[in-house]
N, C-alpha and C positions, 0 to 999 in steps of 0.2 A: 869928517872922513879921516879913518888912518889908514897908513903904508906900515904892513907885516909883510915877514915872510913866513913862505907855506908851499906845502904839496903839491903840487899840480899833476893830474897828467893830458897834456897838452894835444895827442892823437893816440886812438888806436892801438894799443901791444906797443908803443913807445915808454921807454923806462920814465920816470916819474924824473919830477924836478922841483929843486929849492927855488920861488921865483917871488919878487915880491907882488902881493896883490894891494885892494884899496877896501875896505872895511868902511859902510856907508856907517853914521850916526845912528842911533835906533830911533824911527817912527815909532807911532801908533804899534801898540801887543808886540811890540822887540824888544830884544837887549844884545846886547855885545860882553862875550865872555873870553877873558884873559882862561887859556887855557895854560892848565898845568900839565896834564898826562893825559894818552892817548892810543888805544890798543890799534894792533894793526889784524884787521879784520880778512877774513878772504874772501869779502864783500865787496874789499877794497880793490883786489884784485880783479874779480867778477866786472868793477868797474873800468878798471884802467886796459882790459880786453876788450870791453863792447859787449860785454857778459847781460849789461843791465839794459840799455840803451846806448844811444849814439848822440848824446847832448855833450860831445864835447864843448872846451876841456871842464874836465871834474877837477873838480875841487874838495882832494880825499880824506878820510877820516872820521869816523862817527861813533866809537865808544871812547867818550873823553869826561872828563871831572875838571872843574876848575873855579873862577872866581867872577861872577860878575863883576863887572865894569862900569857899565852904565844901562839903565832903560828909559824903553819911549813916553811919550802921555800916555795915562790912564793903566801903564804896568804897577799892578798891587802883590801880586804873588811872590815877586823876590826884590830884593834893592840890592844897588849896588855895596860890595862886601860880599853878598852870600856865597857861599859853597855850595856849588851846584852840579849832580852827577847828567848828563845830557841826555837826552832822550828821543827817538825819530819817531813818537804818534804823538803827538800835542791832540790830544782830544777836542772834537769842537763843542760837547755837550749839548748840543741840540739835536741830532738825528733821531735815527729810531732807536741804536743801539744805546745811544746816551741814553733815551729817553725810556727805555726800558729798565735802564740799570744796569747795563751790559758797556761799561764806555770803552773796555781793552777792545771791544770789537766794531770801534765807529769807524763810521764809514768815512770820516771828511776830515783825518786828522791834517793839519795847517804847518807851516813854514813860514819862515820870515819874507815879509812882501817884499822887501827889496833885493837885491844881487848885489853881491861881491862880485869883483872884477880884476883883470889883469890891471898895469899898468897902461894900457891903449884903451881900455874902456873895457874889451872884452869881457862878456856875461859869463861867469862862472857858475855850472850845475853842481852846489855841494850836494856829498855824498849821502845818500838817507835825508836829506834837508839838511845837514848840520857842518861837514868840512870842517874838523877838529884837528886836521895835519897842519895848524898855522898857528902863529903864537895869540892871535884872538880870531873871534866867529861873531857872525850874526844870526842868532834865532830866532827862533818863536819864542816867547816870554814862556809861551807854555810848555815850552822843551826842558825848560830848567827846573830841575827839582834838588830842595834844599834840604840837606843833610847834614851829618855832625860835621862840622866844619875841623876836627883833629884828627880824622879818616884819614889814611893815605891816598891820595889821588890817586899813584898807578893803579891799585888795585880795585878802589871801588868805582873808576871811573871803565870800569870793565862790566856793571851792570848795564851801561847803556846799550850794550849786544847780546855776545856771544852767551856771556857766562847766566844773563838773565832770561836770555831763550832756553838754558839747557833746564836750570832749578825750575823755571815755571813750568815746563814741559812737565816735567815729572809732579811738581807741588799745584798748579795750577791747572794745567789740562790734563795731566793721567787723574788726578787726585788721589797721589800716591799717600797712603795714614800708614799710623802702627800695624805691624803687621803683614806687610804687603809686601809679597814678592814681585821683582820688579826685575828685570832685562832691558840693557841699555846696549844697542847693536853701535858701534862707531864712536871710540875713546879720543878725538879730539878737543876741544876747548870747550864746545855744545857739552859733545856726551861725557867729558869731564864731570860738567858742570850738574848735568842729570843726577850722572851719580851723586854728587856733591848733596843736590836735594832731596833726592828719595833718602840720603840717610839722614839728614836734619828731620826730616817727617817720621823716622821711625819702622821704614821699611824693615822688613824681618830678613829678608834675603837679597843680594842686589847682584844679579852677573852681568860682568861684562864682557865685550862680545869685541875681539879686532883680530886685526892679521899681524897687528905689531907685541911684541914680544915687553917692549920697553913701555910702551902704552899702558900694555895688561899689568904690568906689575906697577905703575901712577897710578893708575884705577883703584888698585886696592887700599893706598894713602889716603886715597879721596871718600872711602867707604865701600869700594868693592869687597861683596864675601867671598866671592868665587869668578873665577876669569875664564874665559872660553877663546881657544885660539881658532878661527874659524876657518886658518889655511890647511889647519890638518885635520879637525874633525866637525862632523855636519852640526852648524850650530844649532839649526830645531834640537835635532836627537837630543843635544848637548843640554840646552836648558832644560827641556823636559826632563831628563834624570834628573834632574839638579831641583824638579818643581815638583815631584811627582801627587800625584791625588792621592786622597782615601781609597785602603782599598775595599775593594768591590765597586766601584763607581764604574767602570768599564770605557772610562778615557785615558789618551794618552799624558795629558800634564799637561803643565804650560804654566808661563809668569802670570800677576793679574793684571799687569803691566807691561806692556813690549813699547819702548823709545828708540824709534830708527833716528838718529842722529847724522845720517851718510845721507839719506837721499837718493835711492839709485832704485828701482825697479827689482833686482833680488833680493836686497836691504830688506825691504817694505815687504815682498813676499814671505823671507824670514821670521821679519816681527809677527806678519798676519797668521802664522802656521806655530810660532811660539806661546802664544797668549793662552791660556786655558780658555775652558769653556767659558762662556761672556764677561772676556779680560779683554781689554781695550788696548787696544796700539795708537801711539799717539806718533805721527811724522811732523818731525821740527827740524831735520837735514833738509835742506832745501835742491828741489830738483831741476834738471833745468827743460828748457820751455818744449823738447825734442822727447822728451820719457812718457812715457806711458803705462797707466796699470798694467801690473802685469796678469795672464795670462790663469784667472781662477776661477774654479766654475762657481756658479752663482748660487747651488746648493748650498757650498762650505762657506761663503756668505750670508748665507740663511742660516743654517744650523748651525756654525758657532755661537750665532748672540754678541752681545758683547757692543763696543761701540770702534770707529774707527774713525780718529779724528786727525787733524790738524794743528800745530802748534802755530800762533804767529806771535815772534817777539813774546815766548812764554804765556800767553792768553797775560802778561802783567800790564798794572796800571802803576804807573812811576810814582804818584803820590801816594800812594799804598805801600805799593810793594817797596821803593828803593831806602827810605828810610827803615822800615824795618831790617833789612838784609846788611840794612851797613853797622845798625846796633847789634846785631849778630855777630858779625865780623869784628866790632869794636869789643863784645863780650868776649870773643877767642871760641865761638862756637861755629863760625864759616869760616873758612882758610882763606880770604880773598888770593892770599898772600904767594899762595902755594899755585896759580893760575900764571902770577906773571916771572917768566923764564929769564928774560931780560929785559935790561931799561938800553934807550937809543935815542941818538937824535936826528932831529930833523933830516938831516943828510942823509940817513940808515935806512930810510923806508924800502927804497931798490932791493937791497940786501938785505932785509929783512922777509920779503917775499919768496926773495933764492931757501932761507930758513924754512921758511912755512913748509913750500914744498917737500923739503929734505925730512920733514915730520920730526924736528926734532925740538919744537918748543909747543908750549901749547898759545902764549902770548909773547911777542914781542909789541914792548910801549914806547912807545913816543914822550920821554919829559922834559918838560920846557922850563 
C-alpha cells in the first residue's frame, strides 16, 4: 500500500481538498497508475454536488493519461512502463453486447475490486471508477489503454471523456462521412470536440450553434464553416438556410446530422426540427434525471424518418478507437493541443471549477 495526495470531496457542494489517501497493491485484473495529467471534467463537478450520487466522499477525476506502475496476477494487457490513456467502460467481453460484437455497448463494464481510502480507512467512491485527481489510482487493468508513449499527456489524456464523447458522437454514432452536413448545438469541450470529428471525417459543411460569441468564433478553429448565434436568431431557421434541399423537393432543409451536445429539453427539440428529412440527431450532452422529452407530436416523429439516438462515451471502444486518435494527433492532424486552456495543480481544482462556470476554457488539467 501507498500514501499519495489527491482530490477529494469530502461532503456535498463542500469545496474539494488536497488530502492524502492510501492506494492498496494491485490484486487480481488491477494496476496502479502513476498519473501524469488530468482534465477537469464537469462530471467532476456533477459529483462533488451530489449531481451523480451520494457515496461520499468521491474521490475525483477521470480523464487522465499516465504511466503504469505496477499490476496484479494474471494482468497481460499492459506492464508496468506502459503509457496509458484511462478509460471508465473496461468492457467485460462476455455479455450480450460483447457477444454480439457490439462491446462500446456492454452491459457489465468493471472497476478495480478493491478501494482506495482516506487516511482512517474510509472507502473512497473514485469518480467514473478511476479518481485521477491523485498522483496515482487503482484500476481495472482493463481501463488502461496503451498508446504512443511520446504523446503529450495533458492532451491525449483528454480522450478518456469529454473530447472522446464529442469525435465519437459525430464519427461513431452520427456516422458523420465525406460530405455530410452536420449541426453541432453547444460549443463547449463535447461540442468542440464534435466539431473537431465531423471535419476529420470529411463533413462538407459543419455549423455551430451557441449563445457565446467567443465560443462561435473557437468553433470555426476547430473546423466550423458557418456559426449560428442562437441568442438572436432562431437556430432551426438558421441551419435550414444554411442546409437548404434540391429544389423542388418541397422540404424545408436540415443537417444530415444534428449533435445536441447541452442536453436540455429545447436543445434536443432544436436538433429534432434541425435534421433533414431522415437525418439523425444524436444526444451526447447529458441530461439530468428531472428533464423530459419535450413536447412533439408523434406524427413529426413518424414522418421525419431518420433515426434518434443516443451518444454514451461516443459509442468508442478505447482499444480501437484511443490509439488511433493519438496517431492522429501525433500526425498534426487532431489538434488535441488546441482543447487544453490551461495546465494546474493539484491545489487548482476549486478554482478551476469557478473557470468552467465562467465558460472561459474549454479544459483545465491537472499535471503532476
Amino acid at each position: 500500500m501507498q500514501q499519495v495526495k489527491a482530490v477529494v470531496a469530502l461532503a456535498k457542494g463542500a469545496p474539494v481538498e488536497v488530502v492524502t489517501i492510501n492506494v492498496p497493491d494491485p490484486g487480481p485484473g488491477e494496476a496502479v497508475v502513476k498519473v501524469q495529467a488530468c482534465g477537469v471534467c464537469h462530471t467532476d463537478l456533477h459529483y462533488r454536488e451530489g449531481g451523480i450520487n451520494d457515496d461520499f466522499p468521491f474521490l475525483l477525476g477521470h480523464e487522465a493519461a499516465g504511466v503504469v506502475e505496477a499490476v496484479g496476477p494474471d494482468v497481460t494487457s499492459v506492464a508496468p512502463g506502459d503509457f496509458v490513456v484511462l478509460n471508465w467502460r473496461a468492457v467485460c467481453g462476455n455479455c450480450r453486447a460483447c457477444d454480439r460484437g457490439e462491446p462500446w455497448y456492454c452491459f457489465a463494464t468493471h472497476n478495480a475490486t478493491q478501494k482506495m481510502t482516506l487516511e482512517d480507512g474510509t472507502e473512497l467512491s473514485p469518480a467514473l471508477g478511476i479518481g485521477a485527481f491523485a498522483e496515482k489510482t487503482l484500476v481495472a487493468a482493463g481501463q488502461c489503454t496503451k498508446v504512443d508513449p511520446s504523446a503529450r499527456a495533458a492532451a491525449v489524456g483528454l480522450l478518456g471523456c469529454g473530447v472522446m464523447a464529442g469525435l465519437g458522437a459525430a464519427i461513431n454514432t452520427g456516422n458523420v462521412g465525406r460530405g455530410s452536413t452536420v449541426a453541432v448545438i453547444g460549443c463547449g469541450g463535447v461540442g468542440m470536440a464534435a466539431i473537431a470529428g465531423s471535419a476529420l471525417a470529411g463533413a462538407a459543411r459543419i455549423i455551430a450553434v451557441d449563445v457565446d460569441d467567443r465560443k462561435l468564433e473557437l468553433a470555426r478553429s476547430m473546423g466550423a464553416t458557418h456559426t449560428v448565434n442562437s441568442k438572436e436568431v432562431d437556430a432551426v431557421e438558421a441551419i435550414r438556410s444554411l442546409t437548404p434541399p434540391p429544389d423542388g423537393t418541397g422540404h424545408e432543409g436540415g443537417a444530415d446530422v444534428v449533435i445536441d451536445a447541452v442536453g436540455r429539453p429545447e436543445t434536443w427539440k432544436q436538433a429534432f426540427y434541425a435534421r433533414d428529412l431522415a437525418g439523425t440527431v444524436v444526444l451526447v450532452g447529458v441530461p439530468t434525471p428531472d428533464m423530459k422529452v419535450p413536447d412533439i407530436p408523434l406524427i413529426d416523429v413518424f414522418g421525419r424518418g431518420g433515426s434518434l439516438k443516443s451518444s454514451w462515451y461516443g459509442d468508442c471502444l478505447p482499444s480501437r478507437d484511443f490509439p488511433m486518435l493519438v496517431d492522429l494527433y501525433q500526425q498534426g492532424r487532431l489538434d488535441l493541443d488546441a482543447f487544453v486552456s490551461e495546465e494546474i495543480g493539484l491545489g487548482d481544482v476549486e478554482a478551476a471549477f469557478d473557470t468552467m462556470h465562467a465558460g472561459g476554457v474549454l479544459r483545465s488539467v491537472v499535471v503532476l
